[in-house]
DSSP file (Angstrom, degrees, kcal/mol; ACC not computed):
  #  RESIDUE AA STRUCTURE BP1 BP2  ACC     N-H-->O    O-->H-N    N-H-->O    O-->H-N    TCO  KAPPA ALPHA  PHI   PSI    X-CA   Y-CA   Z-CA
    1    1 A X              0   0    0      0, 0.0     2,-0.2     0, 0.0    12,-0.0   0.000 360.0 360.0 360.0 166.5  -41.6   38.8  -53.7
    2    2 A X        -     0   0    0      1,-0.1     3,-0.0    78,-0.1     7,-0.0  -0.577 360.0-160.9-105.7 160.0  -44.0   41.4  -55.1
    3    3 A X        +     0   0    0     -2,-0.2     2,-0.6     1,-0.0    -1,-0.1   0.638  69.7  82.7-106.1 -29.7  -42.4   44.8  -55.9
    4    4 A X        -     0   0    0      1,-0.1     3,-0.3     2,-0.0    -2,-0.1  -0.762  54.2-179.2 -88.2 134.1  -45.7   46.8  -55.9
    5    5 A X        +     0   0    0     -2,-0.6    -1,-0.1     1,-0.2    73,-0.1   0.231  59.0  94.3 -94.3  13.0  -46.9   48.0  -52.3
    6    6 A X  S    S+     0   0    0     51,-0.1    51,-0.4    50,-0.1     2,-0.3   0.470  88.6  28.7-107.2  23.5  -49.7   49.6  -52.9
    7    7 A X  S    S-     0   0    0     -3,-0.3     2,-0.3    50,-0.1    52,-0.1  -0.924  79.1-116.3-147.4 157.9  -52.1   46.6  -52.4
    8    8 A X        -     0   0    0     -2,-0.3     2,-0.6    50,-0.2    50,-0.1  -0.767  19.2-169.9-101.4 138.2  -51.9   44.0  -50.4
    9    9 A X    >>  -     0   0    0     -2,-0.3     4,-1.8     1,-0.1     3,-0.7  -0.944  13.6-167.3-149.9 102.9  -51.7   40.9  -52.0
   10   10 A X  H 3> S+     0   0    0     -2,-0.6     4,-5.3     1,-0.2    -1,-0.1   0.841  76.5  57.8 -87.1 -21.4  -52.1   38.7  -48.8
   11   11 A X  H 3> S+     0   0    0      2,-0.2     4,-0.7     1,-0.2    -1,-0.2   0.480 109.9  47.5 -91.6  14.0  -51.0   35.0  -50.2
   12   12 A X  H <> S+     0   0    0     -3,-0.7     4,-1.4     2,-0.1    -2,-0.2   0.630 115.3  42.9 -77.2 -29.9  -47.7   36.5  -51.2
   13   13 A X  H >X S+     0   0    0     -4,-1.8     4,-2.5     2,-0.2     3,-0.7   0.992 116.6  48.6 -78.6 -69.3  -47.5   38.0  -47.8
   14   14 A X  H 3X S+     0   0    0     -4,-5.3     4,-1.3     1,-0.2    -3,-0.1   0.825 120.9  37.5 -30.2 -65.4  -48.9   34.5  -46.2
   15   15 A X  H 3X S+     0   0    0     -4,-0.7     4,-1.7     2,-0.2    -1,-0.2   0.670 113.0  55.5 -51.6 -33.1  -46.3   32.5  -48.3
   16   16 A X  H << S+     0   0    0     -4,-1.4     6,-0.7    -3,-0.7     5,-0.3   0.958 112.7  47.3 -66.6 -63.5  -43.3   35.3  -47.9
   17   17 A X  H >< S+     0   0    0     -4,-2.5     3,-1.1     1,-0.2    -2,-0.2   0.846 110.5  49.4 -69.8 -20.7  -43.9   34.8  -44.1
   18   18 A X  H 3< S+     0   0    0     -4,-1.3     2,-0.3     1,-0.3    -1,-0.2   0.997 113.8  54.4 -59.7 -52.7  -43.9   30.5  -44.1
   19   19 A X  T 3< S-     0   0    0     -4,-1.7     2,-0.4     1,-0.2    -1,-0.3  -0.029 112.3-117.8-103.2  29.6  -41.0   30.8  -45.9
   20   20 A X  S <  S+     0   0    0     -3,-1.1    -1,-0.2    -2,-0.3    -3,-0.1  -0.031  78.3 118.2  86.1 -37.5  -38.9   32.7  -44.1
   21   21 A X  S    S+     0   0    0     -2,-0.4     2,-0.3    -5,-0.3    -4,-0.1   0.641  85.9   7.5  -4.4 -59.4  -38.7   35.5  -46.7
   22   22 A X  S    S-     0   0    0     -6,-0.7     2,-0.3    -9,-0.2    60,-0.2  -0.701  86.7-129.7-137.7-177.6  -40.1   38.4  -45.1
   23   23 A X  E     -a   82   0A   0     58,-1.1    60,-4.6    -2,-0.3     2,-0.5  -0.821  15.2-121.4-129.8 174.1  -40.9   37.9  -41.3
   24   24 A X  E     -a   83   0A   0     -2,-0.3     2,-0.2    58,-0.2    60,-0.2  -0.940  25.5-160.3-131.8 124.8  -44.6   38.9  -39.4
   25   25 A X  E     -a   84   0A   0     58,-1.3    60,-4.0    -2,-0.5     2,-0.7  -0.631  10.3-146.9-108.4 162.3  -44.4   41.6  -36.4
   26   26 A X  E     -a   85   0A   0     -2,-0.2    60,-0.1    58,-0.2    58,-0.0  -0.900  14.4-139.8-145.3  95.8  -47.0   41.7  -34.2
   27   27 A X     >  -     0   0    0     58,-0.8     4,-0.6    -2,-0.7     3,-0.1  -0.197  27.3-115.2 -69.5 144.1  -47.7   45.7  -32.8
   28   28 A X  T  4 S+     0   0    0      1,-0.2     4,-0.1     2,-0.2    -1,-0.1   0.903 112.8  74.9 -60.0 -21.3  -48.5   45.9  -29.0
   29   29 A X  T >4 S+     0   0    0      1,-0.2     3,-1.9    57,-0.2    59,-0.5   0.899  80.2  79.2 -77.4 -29.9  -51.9   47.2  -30.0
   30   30 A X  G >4 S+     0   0    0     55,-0.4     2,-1.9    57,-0.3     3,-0.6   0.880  90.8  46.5   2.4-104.1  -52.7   43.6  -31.0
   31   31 A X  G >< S+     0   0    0     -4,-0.6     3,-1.0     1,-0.2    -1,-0.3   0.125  76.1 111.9 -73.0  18.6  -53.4   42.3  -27.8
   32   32 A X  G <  S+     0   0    0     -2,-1.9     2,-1.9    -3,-1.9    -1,-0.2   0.996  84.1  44.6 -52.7 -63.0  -55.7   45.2  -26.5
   33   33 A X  G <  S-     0   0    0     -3,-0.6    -1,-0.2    55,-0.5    -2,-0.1   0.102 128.2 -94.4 -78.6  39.6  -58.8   43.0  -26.4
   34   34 A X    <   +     0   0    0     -2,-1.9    -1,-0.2    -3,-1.0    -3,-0.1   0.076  69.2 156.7  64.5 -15.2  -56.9   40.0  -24.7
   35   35 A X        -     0   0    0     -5,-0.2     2,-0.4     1,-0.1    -1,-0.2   0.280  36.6-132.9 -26.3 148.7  -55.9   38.0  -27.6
   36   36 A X     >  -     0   0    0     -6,-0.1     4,-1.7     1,-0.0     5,-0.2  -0.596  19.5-115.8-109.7 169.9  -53.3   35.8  -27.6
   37   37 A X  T  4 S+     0   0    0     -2,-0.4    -2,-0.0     2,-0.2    -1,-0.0   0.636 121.6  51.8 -93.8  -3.1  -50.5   35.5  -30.5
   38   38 A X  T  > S+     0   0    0      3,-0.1     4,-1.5     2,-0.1    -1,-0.2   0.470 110.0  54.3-105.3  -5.5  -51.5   32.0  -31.6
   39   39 A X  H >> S+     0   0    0     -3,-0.2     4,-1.5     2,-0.1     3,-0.7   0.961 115.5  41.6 -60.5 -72.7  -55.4   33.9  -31.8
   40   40 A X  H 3X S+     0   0    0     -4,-1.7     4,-0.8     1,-0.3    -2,-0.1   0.473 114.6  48.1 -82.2 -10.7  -53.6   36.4  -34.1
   41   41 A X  H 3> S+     0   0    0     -5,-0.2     4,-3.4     2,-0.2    -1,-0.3   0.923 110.1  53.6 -74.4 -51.8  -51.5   33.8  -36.1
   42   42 A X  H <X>S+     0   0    0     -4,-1.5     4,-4.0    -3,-0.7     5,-0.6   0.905 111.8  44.8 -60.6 -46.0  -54.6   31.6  -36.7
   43   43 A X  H  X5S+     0   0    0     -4,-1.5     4,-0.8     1,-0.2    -1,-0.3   0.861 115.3  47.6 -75.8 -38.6  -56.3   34.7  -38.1
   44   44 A X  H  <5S+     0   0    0     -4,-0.8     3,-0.3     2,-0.1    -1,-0.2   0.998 122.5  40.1 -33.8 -75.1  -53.1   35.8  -40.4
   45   45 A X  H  <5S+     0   0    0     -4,-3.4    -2,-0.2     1,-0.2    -3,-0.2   0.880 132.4  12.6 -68.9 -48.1  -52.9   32.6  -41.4
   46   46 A X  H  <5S+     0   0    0     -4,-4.0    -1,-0.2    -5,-0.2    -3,-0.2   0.423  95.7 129.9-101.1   2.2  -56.2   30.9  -42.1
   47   47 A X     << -     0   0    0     -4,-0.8     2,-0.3    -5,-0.6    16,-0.2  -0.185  62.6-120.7 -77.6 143.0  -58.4   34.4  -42.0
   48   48 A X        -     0   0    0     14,-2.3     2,-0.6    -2,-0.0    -1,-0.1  -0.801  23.6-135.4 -84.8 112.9  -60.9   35.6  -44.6
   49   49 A X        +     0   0    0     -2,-0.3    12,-0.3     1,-0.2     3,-0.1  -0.637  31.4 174.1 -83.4 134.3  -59.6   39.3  -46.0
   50   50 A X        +     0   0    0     10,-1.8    11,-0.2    -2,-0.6    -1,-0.2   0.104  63.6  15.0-119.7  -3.4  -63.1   41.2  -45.9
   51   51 A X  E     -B   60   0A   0      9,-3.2     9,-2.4    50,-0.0     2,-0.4  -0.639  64.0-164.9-175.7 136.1  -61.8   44.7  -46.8
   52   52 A X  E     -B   59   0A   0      7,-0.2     2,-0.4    -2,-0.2     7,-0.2  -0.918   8.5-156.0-123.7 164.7  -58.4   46.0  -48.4
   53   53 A X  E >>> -B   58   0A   0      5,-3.2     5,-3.4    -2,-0.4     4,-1.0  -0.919   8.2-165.0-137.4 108.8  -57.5   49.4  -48.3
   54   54 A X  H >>5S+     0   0    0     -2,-0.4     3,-5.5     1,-0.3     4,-0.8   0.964  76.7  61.8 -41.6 -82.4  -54.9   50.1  -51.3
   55   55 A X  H 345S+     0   0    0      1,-0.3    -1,-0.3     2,-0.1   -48,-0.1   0.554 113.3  30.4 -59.3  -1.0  -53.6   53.2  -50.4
   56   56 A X  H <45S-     0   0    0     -3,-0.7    -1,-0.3     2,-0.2    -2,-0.2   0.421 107.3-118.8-124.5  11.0  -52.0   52.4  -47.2
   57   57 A X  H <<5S+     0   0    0     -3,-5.5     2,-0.3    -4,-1.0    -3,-0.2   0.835  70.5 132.0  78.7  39.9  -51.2   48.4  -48.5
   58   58 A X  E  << -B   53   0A   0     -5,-3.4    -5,-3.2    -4,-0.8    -1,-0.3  -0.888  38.5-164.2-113.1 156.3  -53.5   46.9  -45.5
   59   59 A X  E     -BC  52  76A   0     17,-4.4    17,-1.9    -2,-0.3     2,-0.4  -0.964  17.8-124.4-145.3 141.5  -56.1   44.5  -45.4
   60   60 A X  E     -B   51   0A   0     -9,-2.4    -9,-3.2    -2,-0.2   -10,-1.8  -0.785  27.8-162.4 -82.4 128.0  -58.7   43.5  -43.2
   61   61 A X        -     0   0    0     13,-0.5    13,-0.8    -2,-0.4     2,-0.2  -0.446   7.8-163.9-100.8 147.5  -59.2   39.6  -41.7
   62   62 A X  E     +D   73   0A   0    -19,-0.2   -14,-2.3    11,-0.2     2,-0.3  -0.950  24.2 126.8-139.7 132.7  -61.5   37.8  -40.3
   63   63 A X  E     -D   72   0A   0      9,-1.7     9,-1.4   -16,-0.2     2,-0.4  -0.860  45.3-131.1-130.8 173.3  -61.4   34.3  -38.2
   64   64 A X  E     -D   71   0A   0     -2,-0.3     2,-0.4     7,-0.2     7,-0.2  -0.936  32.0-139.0-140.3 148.5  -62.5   32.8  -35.2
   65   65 A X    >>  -     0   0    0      5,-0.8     3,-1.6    -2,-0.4     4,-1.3  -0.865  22.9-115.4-100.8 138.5  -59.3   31.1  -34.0
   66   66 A X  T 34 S+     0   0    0     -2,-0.4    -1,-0.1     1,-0.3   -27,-0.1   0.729 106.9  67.7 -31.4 -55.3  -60.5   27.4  -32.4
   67   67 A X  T 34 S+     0   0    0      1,-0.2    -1,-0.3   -29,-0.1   -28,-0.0   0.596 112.3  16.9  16.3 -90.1  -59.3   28.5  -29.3
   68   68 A X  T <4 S-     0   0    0     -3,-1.6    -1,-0.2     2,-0.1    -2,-0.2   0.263  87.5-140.8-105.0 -28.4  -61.4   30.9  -28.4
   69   69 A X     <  +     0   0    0     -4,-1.3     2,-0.3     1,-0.2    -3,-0.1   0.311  58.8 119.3  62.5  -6.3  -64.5   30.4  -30.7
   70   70 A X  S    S-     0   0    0     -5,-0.3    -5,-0.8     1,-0.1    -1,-0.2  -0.766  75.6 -86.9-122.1 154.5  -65.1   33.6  -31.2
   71   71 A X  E     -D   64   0A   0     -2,-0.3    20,-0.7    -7,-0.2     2,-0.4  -0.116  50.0-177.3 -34.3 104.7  -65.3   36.3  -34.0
   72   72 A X  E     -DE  63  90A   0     -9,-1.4    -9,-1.7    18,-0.2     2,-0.4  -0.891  10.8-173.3 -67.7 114.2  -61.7   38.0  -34.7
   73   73 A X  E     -DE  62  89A   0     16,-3.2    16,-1.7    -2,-0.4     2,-0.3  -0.906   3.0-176.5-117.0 159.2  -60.4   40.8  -36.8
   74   74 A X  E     - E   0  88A   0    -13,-0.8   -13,-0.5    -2,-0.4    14,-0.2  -0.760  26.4-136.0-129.5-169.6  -57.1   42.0  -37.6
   75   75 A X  E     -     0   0A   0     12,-1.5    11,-2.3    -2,-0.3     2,-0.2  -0.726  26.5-162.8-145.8  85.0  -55.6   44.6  -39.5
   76   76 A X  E     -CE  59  85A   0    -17,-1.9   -17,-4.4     9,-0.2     9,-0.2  -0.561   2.0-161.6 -85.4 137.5  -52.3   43.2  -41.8
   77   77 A X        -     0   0    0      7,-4.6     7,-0.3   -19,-0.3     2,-0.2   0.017   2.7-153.7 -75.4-169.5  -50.1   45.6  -43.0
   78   78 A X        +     0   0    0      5,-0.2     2,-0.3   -73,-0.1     5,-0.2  -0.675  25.4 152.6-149.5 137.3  -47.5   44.6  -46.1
   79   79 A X        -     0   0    0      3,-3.0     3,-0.0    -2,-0.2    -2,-0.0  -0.978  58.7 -83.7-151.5 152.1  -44.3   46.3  -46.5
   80   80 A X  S    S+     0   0    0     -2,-0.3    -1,-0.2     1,-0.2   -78,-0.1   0.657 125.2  26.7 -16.4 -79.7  -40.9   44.9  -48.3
   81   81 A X  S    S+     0   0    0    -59,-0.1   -58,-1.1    -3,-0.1     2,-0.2   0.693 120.9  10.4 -75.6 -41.9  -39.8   43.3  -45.4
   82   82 A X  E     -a   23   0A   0    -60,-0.2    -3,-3.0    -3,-0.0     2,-0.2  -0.749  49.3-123.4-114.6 175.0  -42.8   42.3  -43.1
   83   83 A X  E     -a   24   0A   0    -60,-4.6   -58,-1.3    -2,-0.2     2,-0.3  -0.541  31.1-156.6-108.5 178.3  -46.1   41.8  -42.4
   84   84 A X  E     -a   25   0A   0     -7,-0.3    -7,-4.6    -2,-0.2     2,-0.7  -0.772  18.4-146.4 176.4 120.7  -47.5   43.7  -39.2
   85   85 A X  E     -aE  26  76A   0    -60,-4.0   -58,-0.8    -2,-0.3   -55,-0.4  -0.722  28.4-176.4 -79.3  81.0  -50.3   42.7  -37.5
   86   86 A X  E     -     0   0A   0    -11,-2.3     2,-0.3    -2,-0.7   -56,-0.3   0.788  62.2 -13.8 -61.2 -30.8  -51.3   46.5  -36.7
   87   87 A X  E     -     0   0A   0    -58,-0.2   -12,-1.5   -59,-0.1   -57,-0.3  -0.891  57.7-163.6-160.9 159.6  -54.2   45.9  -34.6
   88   88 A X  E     + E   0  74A   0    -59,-0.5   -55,-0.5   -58,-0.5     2,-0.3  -0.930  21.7 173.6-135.4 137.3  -56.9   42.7  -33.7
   89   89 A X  E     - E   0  73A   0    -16,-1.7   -16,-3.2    -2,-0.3     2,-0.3  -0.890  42.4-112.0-144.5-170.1  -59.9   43.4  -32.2
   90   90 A X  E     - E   0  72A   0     -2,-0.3     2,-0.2   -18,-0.2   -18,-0.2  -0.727  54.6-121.4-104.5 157.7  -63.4   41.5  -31.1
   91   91 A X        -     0   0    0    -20,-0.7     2,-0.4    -2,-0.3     9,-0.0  -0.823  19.3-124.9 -96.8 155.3  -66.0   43.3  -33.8
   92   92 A X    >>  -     0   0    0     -2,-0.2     3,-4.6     1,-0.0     2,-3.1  -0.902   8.6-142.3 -66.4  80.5  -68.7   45.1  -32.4
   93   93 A X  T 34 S+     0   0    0     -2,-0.4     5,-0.1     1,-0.4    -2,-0.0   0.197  96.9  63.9 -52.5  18.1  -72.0   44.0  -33.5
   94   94 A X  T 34 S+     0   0    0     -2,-3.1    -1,-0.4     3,-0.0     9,-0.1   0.656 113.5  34.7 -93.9 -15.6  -73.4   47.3  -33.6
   95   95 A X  T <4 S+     0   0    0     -3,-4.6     8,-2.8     7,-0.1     2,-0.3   0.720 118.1  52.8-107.1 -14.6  -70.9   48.4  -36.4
   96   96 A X  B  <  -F  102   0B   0     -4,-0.5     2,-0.6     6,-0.3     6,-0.2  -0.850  68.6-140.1-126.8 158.6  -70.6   45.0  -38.3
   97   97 A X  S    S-     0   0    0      4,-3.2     4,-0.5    -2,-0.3     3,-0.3  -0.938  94.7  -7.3-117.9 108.3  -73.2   42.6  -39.8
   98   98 A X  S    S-     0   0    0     -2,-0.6    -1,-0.2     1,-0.2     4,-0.1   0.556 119.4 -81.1  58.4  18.5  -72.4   38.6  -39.3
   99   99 A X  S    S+     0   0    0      2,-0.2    -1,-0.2   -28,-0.1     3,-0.1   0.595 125.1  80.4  52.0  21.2  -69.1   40.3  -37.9
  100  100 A X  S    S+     0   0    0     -3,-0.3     2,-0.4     1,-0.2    -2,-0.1   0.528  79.4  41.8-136.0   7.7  -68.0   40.6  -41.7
  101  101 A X  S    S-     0   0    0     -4,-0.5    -4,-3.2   -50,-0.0    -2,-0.2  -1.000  88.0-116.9-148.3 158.7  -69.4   43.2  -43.7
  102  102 A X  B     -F   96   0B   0     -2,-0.4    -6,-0.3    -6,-0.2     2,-0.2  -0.627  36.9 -97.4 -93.1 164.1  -69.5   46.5  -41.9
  103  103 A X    >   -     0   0    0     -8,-2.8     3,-1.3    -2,-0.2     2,-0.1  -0.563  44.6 -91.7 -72.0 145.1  -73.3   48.3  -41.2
  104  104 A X  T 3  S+     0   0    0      1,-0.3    -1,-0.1    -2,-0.2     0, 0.0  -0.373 111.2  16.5 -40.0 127.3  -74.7   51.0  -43.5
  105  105 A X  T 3         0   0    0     -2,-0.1    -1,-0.3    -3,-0.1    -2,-0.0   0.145 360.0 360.0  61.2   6.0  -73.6   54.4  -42.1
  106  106 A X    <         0   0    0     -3,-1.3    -2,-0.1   -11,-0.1   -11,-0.0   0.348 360.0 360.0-110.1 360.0  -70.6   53.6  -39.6
């Protein structure tokens, strides 16, 4: 298990959580935009990280879980013990471009 926390290093995280290691919590603010928890697994699990942000050891996913077909982001935490899904949302396509790189000025 990784010792440093101040990046997120999200196929230790991925592997930590298969294996029982560390566990993955899943904040009520998750489901604000109706999502469902096998939506928010798919996107943990099989999701593309499109921005990490060191100092606070998170990284931003992207999927679209089969489901649903449509664009998904989340916002994974990493800490010693879990992972925590902090937020998911639908992107907005005024603020993102192909729902994966964010627009110039936002």
């Amino acid at each position: 298990m990784p010792t440093n926390f101040s990046r997120i290093n999200i196929v230790a995280l991925r592997a930590d959580i298969r294996s029982g290691r560390r566990r993955l919590r899943v904040t009520a603010e998750a489901f604000k935009d109706g999502l469902l928890l096998a939506d928010l697994r798919f996107v943990f699990e099989q999701g593309e990280v499109i921005e990490i942000y060191e100092s606070e050891s998170r990284g931003l996913l992207y999927g679209i879980p089969p489901a649903i077909q449509i664009p998904v982001h989340i916002v994974v935490e990493d800490s010693p013990t879990e992972g925590v899904i902090v937020t998911a949302y639908v992107p907005d396509t005024r603020r993102w471009i192909a729902d994966r790189r964010r627009r110039r000025g936002k």
